[in-house]
N, C-alpha and C positions, 0 to 999 in steps of 0.2 A: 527429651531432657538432655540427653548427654548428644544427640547430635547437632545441635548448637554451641559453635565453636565459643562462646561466651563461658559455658556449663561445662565443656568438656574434661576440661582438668579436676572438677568440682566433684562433689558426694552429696550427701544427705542423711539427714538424721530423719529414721522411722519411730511416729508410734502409734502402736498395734493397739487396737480397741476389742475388746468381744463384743458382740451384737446386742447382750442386754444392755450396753453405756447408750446407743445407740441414741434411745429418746431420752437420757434424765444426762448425757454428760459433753457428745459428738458434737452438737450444735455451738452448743459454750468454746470448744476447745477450737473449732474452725474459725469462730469468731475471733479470738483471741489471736491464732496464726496469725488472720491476716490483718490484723491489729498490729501484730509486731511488724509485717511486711509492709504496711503504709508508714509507721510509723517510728520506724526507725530506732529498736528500742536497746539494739544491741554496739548503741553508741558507733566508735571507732570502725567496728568490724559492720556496721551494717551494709556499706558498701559487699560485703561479700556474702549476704545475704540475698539469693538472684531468685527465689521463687518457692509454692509449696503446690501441692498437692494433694486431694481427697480421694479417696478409695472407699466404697461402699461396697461391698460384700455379701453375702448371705451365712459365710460364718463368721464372721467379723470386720473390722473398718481399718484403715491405718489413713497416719496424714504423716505427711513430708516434707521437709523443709530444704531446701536447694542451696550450697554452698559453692563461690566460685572455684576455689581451691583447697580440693582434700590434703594435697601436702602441707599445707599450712595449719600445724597441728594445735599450738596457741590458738588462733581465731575459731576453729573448727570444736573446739572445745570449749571456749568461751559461749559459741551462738551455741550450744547444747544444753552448756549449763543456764545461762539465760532464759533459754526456751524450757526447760523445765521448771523453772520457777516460775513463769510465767502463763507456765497452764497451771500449776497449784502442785505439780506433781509430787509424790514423794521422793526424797533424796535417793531414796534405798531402791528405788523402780529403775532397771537398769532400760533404755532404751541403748538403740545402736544405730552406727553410721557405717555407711557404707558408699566407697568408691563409685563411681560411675565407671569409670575403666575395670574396675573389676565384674563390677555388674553387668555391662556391656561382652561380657568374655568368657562369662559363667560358661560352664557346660551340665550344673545339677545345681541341686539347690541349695548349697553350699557355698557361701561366699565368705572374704575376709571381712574382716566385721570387728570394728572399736565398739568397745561397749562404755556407754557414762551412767555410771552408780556414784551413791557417794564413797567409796572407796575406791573405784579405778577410774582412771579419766585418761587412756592410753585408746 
């Protein structure tokens, strides 16, 4: 992801599934991602929408959505809030985004991490 100089600057918004969603919710919501990826649904900012990804698990799933630039805190906040509305999610379900330059530099599992709730969107 991030060694692709396109993505490099970029981050991504994760969201983390537990393994019972798995068969009654994971199918819908992959759909939907890539619903918004063909189709453009974060208007202006789709352009900086660059990619997602599925992760299947054995204790739970996460899916990912690929921004071109994480410093660009407006867009990167808007494709999050969009993208949660767009899976059905609740307001109050905080997902988080994370750097790829951070990610890429980790040494634990502990990374800088914006979180979008409906009360913080930093």
């Amino acid at each position: 992801m991030w060694e692709d100089r396109s993505n490099k600057c970029g981050g991504f918004w994760l969201v983390v599934f537990a393994k019972q969603q798995r068969h009654t919710e994971l199918d819908c919501f992959w759909l939907e991602t890539l619903l918004c990826l063909i189709g453009e649904v974060f208007g202006s900012f789709s352009q900086d929408f660059c990619g997602s990804v599925i992760n299947i698990w054995a204790k739970g799933d996460k899916i990912a959505i690929w921004t071109t630039n994480a410093e660009i805190s407006k867009t990167v906040t808007y494709i999050g809030q969009k993208y949660k509305e767009r899976l059905g999610l609740p307001q109050k379900l905080v997902i988080g985004y994370q750097a790829h330059a951070d990610t890429a530099t980790k040494s634990n599992s502990i990374t800088k991490t914006s979180l979008l709730s409906e009360n913080r969107t930093d």
